[in-house]
N, C-alpha and C positions, 0 to 999 in steps of 0.2 A: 191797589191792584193795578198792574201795568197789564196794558190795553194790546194786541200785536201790530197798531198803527201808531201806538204812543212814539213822540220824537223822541222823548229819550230812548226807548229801546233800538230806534232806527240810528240814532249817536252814537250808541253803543256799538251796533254792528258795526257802521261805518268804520271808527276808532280800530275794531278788533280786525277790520280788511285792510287798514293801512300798516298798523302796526306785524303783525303776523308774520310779512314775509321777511325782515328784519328780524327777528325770533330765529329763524331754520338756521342754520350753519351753514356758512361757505365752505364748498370744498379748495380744499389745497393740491394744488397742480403741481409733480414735479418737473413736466416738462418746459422747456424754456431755459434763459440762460441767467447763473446765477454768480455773484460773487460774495466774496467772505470777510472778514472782519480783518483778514491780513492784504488782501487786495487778491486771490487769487480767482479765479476764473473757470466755472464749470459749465458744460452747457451739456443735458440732458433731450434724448432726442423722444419720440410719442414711445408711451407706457406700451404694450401689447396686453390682448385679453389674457396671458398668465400673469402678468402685473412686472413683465423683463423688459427693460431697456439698458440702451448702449449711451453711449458721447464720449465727452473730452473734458479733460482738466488741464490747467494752464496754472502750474505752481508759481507763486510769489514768494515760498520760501524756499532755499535750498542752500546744503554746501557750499556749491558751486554752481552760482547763479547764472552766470557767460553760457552753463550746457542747457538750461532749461529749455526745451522742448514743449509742444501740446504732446498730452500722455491719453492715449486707451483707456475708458471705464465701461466699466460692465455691472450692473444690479439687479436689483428685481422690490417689489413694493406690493404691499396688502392694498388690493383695490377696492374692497369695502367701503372703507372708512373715510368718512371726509376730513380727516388730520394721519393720512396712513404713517406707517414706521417702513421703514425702507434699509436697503443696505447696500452698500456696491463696494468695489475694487478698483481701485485706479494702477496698471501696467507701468510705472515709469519708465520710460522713453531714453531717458538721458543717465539712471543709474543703476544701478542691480540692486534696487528695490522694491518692494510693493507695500501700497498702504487699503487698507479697508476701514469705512464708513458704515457706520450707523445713526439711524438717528429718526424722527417725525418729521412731517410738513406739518406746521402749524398758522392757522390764520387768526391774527391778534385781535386786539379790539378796534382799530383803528384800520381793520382790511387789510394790511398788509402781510403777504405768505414769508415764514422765516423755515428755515430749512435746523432745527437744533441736530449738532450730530459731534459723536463723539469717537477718535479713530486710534487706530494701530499703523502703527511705519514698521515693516520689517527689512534691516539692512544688511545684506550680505554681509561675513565676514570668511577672513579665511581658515579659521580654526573654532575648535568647540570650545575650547578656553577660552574665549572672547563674546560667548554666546549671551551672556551677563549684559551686552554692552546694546545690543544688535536689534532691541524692539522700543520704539517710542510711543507714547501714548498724547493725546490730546484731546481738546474740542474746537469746533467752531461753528460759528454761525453763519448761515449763507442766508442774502435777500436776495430777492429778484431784478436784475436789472430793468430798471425801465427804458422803453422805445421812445423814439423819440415821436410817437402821436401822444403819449401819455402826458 
């Protein structure tokens, strides 16, 4: 029979106050600034209480790399969840297209926030005969840049 001053059960506790907060989930922040698996460059400004925020994308890939520009996005994200799904639009700046994002924040095993997200490029063309040609698809992965106190 365990005693309620027995050390082991005071071990026990102890053990279950250390361990515990280590157990909860991290939330994953989209705000801050992130980049991607191809080098490009987003930065996402504070969520608002409907889960809407604005920034910037800074493309690494393009046609015509010389026009690249910082481009407009606009999103929005389930504030719930501490891994939420999210989705935004980026305005390109420098072409007659636009692409939209999907995707979760997710925080791995090792604490760091990945951004998995999978998108659409829709590119103007001039005829509906070409319409075949005009949507690209893909995915990438955004990390979080670190500061330099990090």
């Amino acid at each position: 029979m365990v005693h309620a001053t027995s050390p082991l059960l005071l071990l026990l506790l102890l053990s279950l106050a250390l361990v515990a907060p280590g157990l909860s989930a991290r939330k994953c922040s989209l705000t801050g600034k992130w980049d991607n698996d191809l080098g490009s460059i987003m930065t996402i400004g504070a969520v608002n209480d409907n889960g809407e925020f604005n920034g910037t994308y800074i493309t690494a890939v393009a046609d015509n790399p010389g026009n690249i520009t910082r481009s407009p996005l606009l999103g929005i994200q389930h504030k719930r969840a501490c891994q939420p799904t999210f989705g935004f639009t980026v305005h390109w700046n420098f072409s007659e297209s636009t692409s939209v994002f999907v995707g979760q924040c997710f925080v791995d095993k090792s604490g760091k926030e990945v951004l998995k997200t999978k998108w659409l490029q829709r590119l103007a063309v001039d005829d509906i005969s070409d319409d075949w040609k005009a949507t690209r698809v893909g995915n990438n992965d955004f990390t979080r840049q670190r500061t330099v106190e990090e």
